[in-house]
mmCIF entry with sequence, helices, sheets and N, C-alpha, C, O atoms, coordinates in Angstrom:
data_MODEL
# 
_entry.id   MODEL 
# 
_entity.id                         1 
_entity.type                       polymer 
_entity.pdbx_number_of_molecules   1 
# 
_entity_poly.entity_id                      1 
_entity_poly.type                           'polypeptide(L)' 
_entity_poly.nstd_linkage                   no 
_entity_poly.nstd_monomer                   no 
_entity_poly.pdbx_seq_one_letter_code       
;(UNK)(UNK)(UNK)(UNK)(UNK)(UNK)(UNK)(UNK)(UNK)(UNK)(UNK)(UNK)(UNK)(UNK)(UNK)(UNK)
(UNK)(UNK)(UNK)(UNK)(UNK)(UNK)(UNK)(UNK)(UNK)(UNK)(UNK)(UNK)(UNK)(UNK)(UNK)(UNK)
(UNK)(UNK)(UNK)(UNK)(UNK)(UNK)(UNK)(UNK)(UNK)(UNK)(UNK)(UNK)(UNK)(UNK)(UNK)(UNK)
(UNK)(UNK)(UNK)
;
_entity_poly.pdbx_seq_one_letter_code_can   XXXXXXXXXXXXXXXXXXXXXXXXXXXXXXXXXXXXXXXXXXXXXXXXXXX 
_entity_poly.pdbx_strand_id                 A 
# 
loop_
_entity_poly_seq.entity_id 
_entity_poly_seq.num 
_entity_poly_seq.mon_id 
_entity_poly_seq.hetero 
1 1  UNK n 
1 2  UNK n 
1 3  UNK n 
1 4  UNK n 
1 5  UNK n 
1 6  UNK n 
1 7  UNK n 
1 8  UNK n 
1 9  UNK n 
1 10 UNK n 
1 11 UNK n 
1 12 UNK n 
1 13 UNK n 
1 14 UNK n 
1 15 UNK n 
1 16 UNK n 
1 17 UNK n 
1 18 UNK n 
1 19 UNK n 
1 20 UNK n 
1 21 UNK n 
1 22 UNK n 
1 23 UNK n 
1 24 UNK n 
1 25 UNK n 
1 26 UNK n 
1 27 UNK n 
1 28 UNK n 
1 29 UNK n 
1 30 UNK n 
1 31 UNK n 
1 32 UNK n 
1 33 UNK n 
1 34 UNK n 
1 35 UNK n 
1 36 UNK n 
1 37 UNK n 
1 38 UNK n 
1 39 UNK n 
1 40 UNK n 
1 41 UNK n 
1 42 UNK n 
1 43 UNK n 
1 44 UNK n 
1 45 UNK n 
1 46 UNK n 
1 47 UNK n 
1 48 UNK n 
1 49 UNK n 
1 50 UNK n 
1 51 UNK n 
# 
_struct_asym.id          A 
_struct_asym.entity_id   1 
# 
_struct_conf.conf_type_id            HELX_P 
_struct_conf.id                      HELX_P1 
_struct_conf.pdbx_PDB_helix_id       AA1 
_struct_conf.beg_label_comp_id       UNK 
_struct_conf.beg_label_asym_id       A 
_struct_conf.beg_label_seq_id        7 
_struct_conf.pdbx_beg_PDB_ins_code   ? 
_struct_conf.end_label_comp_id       UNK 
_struct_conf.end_label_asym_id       A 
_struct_conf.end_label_seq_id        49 
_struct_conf.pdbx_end_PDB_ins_code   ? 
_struct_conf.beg_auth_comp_id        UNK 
_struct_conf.beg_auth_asym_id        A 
_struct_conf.beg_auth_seq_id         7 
_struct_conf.end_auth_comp_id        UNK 
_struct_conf.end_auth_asym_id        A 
_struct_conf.end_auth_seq_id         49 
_struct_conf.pdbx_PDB_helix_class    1 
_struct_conf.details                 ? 
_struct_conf.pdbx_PDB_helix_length   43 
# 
_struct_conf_type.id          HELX_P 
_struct_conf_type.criteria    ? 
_struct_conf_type.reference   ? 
# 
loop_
_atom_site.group_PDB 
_atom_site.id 
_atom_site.type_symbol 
_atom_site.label_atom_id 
_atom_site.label_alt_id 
_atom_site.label_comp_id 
_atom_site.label_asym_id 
_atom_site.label_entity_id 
_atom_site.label_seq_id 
_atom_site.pdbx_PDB_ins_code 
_atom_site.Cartn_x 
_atom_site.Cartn_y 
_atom_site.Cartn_z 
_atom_site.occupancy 
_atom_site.B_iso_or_equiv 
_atom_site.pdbx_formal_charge 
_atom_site.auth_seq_id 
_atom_site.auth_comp_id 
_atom_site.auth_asym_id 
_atom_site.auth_atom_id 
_atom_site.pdbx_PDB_model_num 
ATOM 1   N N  . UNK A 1 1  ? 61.752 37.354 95.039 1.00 0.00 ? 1  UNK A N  1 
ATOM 2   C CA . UNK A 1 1  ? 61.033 38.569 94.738 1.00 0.00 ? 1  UNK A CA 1 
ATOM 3   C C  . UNK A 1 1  ? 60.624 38.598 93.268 1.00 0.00 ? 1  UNK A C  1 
ATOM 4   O O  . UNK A 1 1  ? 61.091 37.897 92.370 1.00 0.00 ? 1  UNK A O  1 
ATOM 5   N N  . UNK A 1 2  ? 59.738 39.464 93.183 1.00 0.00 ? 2  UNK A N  1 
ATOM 6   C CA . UNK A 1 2  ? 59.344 39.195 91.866 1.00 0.00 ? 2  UNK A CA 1 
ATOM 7   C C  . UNK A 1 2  ? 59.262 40.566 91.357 1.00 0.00 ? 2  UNK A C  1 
ATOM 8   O O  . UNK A 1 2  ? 58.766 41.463 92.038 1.00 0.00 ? 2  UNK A O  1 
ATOM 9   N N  . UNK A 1 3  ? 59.884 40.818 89.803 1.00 0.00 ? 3  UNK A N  1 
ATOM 10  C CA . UNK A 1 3  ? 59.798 42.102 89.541 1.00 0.00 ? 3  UNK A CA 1 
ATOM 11  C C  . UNK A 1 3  ? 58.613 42.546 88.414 1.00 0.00 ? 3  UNK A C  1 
ATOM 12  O O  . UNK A 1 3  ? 58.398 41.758 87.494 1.00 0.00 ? 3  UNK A O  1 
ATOM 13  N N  . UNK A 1 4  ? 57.894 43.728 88.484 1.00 0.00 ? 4  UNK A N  1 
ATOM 14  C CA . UNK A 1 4  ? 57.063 44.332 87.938 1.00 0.00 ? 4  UNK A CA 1 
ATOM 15  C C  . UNK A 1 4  ? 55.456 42.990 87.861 1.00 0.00 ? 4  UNK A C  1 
ATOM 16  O O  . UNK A 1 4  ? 55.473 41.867 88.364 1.00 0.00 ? 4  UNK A O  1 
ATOM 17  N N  . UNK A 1 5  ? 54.563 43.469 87.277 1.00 0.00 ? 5  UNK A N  1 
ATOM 18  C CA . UNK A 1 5  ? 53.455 42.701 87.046 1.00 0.00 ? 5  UNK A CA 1 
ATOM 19  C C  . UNK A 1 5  ? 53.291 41.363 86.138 1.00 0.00 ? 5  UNK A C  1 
ATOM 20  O O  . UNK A 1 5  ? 53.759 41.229 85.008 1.00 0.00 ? 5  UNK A O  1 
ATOM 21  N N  . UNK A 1 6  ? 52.685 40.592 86.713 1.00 0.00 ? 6  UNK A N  1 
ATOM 22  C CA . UNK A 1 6  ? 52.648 38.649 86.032 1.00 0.00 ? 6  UNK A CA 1 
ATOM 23  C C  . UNK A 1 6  ? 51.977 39.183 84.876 1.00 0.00 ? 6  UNK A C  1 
ATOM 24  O O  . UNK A 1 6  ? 51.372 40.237 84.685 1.00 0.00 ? 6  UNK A O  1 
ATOM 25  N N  . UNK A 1 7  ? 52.275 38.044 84.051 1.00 0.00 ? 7  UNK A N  1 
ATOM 26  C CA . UNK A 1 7  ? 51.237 38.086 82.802 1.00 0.00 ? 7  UNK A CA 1 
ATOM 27  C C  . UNK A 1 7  ? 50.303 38.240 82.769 1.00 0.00 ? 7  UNK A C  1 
ATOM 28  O O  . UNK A 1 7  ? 49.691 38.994 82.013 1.00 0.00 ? 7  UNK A O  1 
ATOM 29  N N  . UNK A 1 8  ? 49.680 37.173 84.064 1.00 0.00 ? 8  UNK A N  1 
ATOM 30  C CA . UNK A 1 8  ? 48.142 37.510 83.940 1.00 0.00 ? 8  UNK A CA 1 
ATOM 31  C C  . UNK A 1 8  ? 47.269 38.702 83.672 1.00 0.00 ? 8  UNK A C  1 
ATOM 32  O O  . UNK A 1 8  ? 46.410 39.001 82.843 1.00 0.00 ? 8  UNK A O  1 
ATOM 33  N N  . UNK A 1 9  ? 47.979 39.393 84.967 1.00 0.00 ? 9  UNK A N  1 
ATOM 34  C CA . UNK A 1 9  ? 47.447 40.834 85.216 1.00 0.00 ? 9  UNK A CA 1 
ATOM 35  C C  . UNK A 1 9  ? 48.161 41.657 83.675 1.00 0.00 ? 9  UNK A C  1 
ATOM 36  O O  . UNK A 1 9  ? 47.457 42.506 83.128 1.00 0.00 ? 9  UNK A O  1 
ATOM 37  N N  . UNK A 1 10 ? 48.969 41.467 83.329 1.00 0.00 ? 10 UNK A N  1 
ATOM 38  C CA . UNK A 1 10 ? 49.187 42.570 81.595 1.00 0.00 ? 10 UNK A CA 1 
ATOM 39  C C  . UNK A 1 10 ? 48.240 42.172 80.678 1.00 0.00 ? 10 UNK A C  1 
ATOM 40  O O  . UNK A 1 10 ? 47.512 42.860 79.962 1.00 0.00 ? 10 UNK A O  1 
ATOM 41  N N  . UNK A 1 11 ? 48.357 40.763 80.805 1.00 0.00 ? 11 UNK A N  1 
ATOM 42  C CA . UNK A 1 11 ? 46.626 40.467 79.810 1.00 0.00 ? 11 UNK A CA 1 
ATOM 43  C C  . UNK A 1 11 ? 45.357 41.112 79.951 1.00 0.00 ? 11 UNK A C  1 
ATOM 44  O O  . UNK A 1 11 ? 44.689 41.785 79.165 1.00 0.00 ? 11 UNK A O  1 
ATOM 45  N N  . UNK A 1 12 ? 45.175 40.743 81.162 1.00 0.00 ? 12 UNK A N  1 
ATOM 46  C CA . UNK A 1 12 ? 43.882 40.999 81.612 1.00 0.00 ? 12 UNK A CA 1 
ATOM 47  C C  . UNK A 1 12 ? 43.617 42.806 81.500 1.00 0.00 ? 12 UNK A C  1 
ATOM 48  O O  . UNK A 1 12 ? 42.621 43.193 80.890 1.00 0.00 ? 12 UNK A O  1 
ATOM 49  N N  . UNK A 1 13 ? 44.555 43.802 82.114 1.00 0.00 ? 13 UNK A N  1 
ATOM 50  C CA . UNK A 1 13 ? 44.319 44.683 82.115 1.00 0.00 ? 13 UNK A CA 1 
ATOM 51  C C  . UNK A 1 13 ? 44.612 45.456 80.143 1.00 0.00 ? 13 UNK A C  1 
ATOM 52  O O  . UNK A 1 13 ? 44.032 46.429 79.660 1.00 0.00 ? 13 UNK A O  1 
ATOM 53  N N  . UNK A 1 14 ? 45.380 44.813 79.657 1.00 0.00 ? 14 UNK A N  1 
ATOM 54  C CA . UNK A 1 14 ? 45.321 44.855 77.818 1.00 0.00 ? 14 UNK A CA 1 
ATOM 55  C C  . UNK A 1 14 ? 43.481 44.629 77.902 1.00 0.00 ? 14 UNK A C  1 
ATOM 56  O O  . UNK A 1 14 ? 42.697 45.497 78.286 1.00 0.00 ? 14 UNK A O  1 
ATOM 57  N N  . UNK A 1 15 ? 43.228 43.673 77.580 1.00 0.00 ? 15 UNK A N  1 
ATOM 58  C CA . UNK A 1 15 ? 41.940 43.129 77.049 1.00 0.00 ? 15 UNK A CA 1 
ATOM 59  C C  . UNK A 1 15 ? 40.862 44.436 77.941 1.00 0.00 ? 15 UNK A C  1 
ATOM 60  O O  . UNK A 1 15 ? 39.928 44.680 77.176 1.00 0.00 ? 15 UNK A O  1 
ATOM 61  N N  . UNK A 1 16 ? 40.786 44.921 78.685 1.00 0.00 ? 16 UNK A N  1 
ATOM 62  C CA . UNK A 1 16 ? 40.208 45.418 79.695 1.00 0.00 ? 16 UNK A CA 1 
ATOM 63  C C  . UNK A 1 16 ? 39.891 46.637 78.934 1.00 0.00 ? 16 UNK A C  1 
ATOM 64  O O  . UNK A 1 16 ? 38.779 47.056 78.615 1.00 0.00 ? 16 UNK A O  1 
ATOM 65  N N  . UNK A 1 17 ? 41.281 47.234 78.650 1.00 0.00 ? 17 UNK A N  1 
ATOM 66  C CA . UNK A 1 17 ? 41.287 48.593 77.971 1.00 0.00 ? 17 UNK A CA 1 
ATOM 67  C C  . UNK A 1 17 ? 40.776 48.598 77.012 1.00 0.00 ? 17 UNK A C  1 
ATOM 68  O O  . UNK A 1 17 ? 39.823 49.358 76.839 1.00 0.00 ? 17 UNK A O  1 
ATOM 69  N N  . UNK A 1 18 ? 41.371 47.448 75.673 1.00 0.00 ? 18 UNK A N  1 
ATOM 70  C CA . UNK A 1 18 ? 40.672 47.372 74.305 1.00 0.00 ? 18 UNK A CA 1 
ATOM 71  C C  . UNK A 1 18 ? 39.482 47.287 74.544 1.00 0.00 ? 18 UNK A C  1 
ATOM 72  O O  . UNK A 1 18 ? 38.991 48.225 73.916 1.00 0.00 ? 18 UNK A O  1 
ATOM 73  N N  . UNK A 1 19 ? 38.521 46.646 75.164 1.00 0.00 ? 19 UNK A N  1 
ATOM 74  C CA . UNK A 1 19 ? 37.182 46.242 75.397 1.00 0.00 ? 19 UNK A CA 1 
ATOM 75  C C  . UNK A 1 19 ? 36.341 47.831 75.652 1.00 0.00 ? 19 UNK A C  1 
ATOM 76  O O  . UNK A 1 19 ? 35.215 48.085 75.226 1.00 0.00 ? 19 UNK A O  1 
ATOM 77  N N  . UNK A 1 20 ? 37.250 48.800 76.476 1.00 0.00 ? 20 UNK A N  1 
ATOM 78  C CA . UNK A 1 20 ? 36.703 50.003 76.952 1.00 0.00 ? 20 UNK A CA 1 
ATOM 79  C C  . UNK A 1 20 ? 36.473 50.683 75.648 1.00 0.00 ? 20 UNK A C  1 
ATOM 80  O O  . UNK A 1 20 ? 35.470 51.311 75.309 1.00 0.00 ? 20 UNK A O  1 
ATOM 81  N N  . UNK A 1 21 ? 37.513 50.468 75.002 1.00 0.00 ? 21 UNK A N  1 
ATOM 82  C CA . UNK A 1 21 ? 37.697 51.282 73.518 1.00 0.00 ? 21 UNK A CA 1 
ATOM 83  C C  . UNK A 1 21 ? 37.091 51.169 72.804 1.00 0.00 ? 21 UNK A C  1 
ATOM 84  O O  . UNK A 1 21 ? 36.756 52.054 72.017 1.00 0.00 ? 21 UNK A O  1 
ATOM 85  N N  . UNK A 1 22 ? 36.632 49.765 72.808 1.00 0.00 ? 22 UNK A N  1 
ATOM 86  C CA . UNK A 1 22 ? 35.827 49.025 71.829 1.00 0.00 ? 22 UNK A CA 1 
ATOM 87  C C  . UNK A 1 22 ? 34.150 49.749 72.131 1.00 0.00 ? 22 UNK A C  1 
ATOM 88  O O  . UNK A 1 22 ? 33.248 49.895 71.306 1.00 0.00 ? 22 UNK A O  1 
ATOM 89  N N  . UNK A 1 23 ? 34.156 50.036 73.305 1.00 0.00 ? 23 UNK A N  1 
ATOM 90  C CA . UNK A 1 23 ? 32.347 50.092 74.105 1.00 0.00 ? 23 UNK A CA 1 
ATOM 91  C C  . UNK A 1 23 ? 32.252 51.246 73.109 1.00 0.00 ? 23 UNK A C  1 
ATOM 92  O O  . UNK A 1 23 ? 31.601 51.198 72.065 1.00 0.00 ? 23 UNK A O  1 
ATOM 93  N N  . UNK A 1 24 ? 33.112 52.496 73.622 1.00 0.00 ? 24 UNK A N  1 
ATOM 94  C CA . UNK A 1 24 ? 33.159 54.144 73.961 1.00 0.00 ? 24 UNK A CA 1 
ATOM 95  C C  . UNK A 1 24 ? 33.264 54.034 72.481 1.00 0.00 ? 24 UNK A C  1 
ATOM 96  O O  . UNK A 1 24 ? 32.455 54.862 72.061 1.00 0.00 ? 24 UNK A O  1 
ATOM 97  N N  . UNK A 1 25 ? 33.754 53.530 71.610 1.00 0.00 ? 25 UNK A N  1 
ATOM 98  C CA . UNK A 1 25 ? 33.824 53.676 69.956 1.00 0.00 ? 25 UNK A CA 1 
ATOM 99  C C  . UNK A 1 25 ? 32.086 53.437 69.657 1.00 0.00 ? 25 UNK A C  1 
ATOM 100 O O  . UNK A 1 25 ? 31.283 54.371 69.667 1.00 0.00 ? 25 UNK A O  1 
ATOM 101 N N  . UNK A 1 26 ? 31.814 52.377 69.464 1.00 0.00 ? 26 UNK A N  1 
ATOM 102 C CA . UNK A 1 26 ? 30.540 52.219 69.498 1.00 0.00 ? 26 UNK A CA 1 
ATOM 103 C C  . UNK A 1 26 ? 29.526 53.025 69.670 1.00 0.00 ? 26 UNK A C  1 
ATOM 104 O O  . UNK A 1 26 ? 28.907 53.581 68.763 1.00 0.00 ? 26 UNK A O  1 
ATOM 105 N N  . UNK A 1 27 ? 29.236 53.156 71.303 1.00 0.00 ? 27 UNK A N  1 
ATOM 106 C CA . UNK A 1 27 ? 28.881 54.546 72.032 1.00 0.00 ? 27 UNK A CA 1 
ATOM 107 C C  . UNK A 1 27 ? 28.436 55.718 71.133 1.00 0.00 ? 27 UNK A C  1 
ATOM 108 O O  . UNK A 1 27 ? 27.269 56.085 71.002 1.00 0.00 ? 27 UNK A O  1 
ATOM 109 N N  . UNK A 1 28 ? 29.776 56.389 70.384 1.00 0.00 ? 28 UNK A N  1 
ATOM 110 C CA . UNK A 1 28 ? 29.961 57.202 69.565 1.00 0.00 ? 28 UNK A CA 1 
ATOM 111 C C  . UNK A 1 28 ? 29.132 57.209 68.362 1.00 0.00 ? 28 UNK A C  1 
ATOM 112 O O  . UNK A 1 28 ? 28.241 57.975 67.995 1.00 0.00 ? 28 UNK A O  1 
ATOM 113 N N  . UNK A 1 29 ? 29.700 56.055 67.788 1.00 0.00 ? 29 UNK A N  1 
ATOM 114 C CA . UNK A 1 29 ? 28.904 55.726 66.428 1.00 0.00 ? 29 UNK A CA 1 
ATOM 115 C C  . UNK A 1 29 ? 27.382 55.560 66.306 1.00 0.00 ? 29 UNK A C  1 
ATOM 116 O O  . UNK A 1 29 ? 26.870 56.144 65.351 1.00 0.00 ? 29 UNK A O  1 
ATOM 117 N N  . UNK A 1 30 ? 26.494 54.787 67.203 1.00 0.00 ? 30 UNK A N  1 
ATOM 118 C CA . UNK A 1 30 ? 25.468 54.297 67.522 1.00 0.00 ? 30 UNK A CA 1 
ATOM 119 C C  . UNK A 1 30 ? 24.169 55.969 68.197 1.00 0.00 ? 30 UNK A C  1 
ATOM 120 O O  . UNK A 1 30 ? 22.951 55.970 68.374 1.00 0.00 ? 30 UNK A O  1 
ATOM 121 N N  . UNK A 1 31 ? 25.304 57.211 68.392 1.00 0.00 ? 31 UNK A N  1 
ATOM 122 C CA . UNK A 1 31 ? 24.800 57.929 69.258 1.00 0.00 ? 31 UNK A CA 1 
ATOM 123 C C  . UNK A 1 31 ? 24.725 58.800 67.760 1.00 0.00 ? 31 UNK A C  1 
ATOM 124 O O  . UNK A 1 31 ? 23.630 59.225 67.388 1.00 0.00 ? 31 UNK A O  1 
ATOM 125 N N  . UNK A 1 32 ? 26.067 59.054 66.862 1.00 0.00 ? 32 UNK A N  1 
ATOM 126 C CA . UNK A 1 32 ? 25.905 59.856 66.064 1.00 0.00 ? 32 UNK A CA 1 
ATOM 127 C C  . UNK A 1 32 ? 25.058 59.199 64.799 1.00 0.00 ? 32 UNK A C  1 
ATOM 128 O O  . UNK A 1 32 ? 24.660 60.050 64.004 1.00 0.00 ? 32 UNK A O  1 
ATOM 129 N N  . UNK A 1 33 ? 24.825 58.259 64.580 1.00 0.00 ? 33 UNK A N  1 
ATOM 130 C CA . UNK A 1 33 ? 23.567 57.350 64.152 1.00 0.00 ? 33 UNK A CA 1 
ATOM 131 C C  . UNK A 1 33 ? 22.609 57.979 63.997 1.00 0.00 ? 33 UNK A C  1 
ATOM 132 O O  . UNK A 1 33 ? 22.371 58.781 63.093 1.00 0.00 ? 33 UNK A O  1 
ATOM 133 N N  . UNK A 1 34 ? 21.797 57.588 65.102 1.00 0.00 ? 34 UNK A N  1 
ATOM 134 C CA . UNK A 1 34 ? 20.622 57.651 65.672 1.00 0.00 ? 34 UNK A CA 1 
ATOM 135 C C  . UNK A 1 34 ? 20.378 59.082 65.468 1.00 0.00 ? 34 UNK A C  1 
ATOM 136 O O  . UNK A 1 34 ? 19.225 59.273 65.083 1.00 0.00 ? 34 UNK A O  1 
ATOM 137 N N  . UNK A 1 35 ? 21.312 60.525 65.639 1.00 0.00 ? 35 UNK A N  1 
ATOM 138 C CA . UNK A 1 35 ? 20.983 61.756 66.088 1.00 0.00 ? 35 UNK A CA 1 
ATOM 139 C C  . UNK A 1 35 ? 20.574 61.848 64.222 1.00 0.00 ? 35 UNK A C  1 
ATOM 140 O O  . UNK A 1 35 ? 19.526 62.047 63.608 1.00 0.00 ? 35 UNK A O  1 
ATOM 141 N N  . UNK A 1 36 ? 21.844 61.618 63.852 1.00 0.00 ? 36 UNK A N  1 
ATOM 142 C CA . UNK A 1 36 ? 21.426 62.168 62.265 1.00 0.00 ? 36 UNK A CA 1 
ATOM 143 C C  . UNK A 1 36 ? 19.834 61.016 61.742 1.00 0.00 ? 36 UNK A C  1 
ATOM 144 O O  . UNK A 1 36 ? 18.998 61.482 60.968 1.00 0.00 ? 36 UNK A O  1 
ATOM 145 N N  . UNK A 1 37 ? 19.733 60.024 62.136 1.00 0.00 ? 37 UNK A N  1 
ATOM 146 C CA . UNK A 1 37 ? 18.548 60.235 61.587 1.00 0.00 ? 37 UNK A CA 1 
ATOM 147 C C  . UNK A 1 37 ? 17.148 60.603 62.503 1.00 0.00 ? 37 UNK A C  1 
ATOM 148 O O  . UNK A 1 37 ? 16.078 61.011 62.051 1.00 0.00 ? 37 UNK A O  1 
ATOM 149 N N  . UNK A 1 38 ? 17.395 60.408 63.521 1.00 0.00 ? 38 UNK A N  1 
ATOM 150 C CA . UNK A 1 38 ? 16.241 61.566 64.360 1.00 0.00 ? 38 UNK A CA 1 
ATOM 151 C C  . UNK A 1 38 ? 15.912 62.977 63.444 1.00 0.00 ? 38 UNK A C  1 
ATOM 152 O O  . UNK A 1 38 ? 14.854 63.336 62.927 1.00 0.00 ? 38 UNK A O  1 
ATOM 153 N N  . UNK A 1 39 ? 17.034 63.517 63.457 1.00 0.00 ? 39 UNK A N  1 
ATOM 154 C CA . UNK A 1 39 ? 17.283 64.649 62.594 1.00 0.00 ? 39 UNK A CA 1 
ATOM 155 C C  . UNK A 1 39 ? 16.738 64.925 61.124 1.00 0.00 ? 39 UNK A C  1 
ATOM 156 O O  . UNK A 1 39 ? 16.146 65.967 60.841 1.00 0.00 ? 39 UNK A O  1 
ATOM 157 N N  . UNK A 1 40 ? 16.975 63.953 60.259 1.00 0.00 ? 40 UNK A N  1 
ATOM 158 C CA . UNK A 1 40 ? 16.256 63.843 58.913 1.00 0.00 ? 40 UNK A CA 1 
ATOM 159 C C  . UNK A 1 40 ? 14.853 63.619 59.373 1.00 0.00 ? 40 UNK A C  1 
ATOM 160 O O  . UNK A 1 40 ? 14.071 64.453 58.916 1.00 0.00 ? 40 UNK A O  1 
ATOM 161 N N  . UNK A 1 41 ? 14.304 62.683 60.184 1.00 0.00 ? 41 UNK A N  1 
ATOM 162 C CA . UNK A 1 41 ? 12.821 61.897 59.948 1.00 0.00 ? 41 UNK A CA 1 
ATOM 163 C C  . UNK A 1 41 ? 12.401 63.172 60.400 1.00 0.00 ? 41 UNK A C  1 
ATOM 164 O O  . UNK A 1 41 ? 11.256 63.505 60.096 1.00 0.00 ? 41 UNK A O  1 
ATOM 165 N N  . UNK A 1 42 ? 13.305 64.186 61.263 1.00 0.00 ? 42 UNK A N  1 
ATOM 166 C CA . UNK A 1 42 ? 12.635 65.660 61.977 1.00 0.00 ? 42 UNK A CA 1 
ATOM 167 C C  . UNK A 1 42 ? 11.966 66.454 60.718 1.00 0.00 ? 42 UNK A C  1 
ATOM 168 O O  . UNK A 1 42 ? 10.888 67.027 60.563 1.00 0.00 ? 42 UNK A O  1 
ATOM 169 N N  . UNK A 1 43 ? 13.168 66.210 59.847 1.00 0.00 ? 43 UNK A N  1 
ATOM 170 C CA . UNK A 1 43 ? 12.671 67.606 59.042 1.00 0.00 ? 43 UNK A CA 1 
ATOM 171 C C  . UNK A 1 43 ? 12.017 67.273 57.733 1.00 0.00 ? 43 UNK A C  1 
ATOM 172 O O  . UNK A 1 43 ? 11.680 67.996 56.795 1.00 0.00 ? 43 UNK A O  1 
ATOM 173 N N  . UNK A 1 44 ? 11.930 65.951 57.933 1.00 0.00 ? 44 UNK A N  1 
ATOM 174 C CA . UNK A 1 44 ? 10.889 65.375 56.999 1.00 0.00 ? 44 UNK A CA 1 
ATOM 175 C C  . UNK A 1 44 ? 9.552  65.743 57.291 1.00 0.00 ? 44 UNK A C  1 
ATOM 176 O O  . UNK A 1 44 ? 8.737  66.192 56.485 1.00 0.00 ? 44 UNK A O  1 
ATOM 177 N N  . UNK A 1 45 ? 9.360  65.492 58.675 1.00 0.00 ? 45 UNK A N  1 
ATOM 178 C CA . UNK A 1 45 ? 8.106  65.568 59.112 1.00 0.00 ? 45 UNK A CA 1 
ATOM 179 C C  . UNK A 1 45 ? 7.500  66.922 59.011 1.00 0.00 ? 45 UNK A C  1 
ATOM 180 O O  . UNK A 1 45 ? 6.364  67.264 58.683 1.00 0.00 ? 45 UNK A O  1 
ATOM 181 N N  . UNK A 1 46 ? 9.020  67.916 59.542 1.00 0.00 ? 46 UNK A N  1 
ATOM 182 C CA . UNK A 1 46 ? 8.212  69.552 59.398 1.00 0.00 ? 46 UNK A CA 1 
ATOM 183 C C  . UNK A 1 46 ? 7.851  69.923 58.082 1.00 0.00 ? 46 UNK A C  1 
ATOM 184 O O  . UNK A 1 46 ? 6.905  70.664 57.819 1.00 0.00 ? 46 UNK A O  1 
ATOM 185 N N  . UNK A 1 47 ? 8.959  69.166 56.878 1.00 0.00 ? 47 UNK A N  1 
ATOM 186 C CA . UNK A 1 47 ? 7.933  69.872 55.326 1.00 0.00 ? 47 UNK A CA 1 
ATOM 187 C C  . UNK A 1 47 ? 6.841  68.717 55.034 1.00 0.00 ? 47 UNK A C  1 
ATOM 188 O O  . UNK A 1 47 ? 6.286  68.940 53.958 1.00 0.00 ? 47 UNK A O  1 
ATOM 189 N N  . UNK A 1 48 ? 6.352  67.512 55.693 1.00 0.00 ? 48 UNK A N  1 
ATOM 190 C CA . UNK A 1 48 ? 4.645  67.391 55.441 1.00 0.00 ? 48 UNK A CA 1 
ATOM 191 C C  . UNK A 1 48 ? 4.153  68.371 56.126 1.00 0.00 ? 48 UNK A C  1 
ATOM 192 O O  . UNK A 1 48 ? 3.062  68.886 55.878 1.00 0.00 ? 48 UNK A O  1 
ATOM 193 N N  . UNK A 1 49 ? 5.002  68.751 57.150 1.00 0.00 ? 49 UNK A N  1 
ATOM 194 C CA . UNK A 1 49 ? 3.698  69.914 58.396 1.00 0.00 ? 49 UNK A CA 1 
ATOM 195 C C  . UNK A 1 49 ? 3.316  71.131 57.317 1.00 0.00 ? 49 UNK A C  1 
ATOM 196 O O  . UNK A 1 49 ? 2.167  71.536 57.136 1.00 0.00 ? 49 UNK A O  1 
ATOM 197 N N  . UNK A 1 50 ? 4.404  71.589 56.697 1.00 0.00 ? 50 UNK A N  1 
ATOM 198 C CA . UNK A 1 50 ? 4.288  72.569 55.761 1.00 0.00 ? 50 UNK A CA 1 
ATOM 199 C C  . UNK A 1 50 ? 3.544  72.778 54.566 1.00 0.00 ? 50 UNK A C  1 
ATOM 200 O O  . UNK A 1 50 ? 3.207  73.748 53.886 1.00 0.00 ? 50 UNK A O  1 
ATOM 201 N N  . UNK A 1 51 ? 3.388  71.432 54.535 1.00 0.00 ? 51 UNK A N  1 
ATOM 202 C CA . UNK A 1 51 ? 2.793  71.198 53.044 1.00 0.00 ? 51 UNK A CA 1 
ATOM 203 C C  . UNK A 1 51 ? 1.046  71.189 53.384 1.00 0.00 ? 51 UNK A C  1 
ATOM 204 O O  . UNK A 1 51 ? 0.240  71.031 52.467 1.00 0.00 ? 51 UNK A O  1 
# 
């Protein structure tokens, strides 16, 4: 009999998770990025509109 889970499967499901962490971090960064400068080029554009 064999008790609890092989290595394989603790590796594999380790690497699995970090990798998730790794995406969803990214995700984050790449999303709050992009918004802040959407955001500036926005209100750049409204004071030429203004001007």
């Amino acid at each position: 009999m064999r008790k609890g889970l092989s290595l394989r499967i603790k590796l594999l499901s380790t690497i699995t998770m970090v990798l998730l962490v790794l995406v969803v971090v990214q995700y984050y960064v790449a999303r709050t990025a992009l918004i802040n400068g959407f955001d500036h080029l926005e209100a750049d554009r409204a004071d030429i509109g203004l001007q």
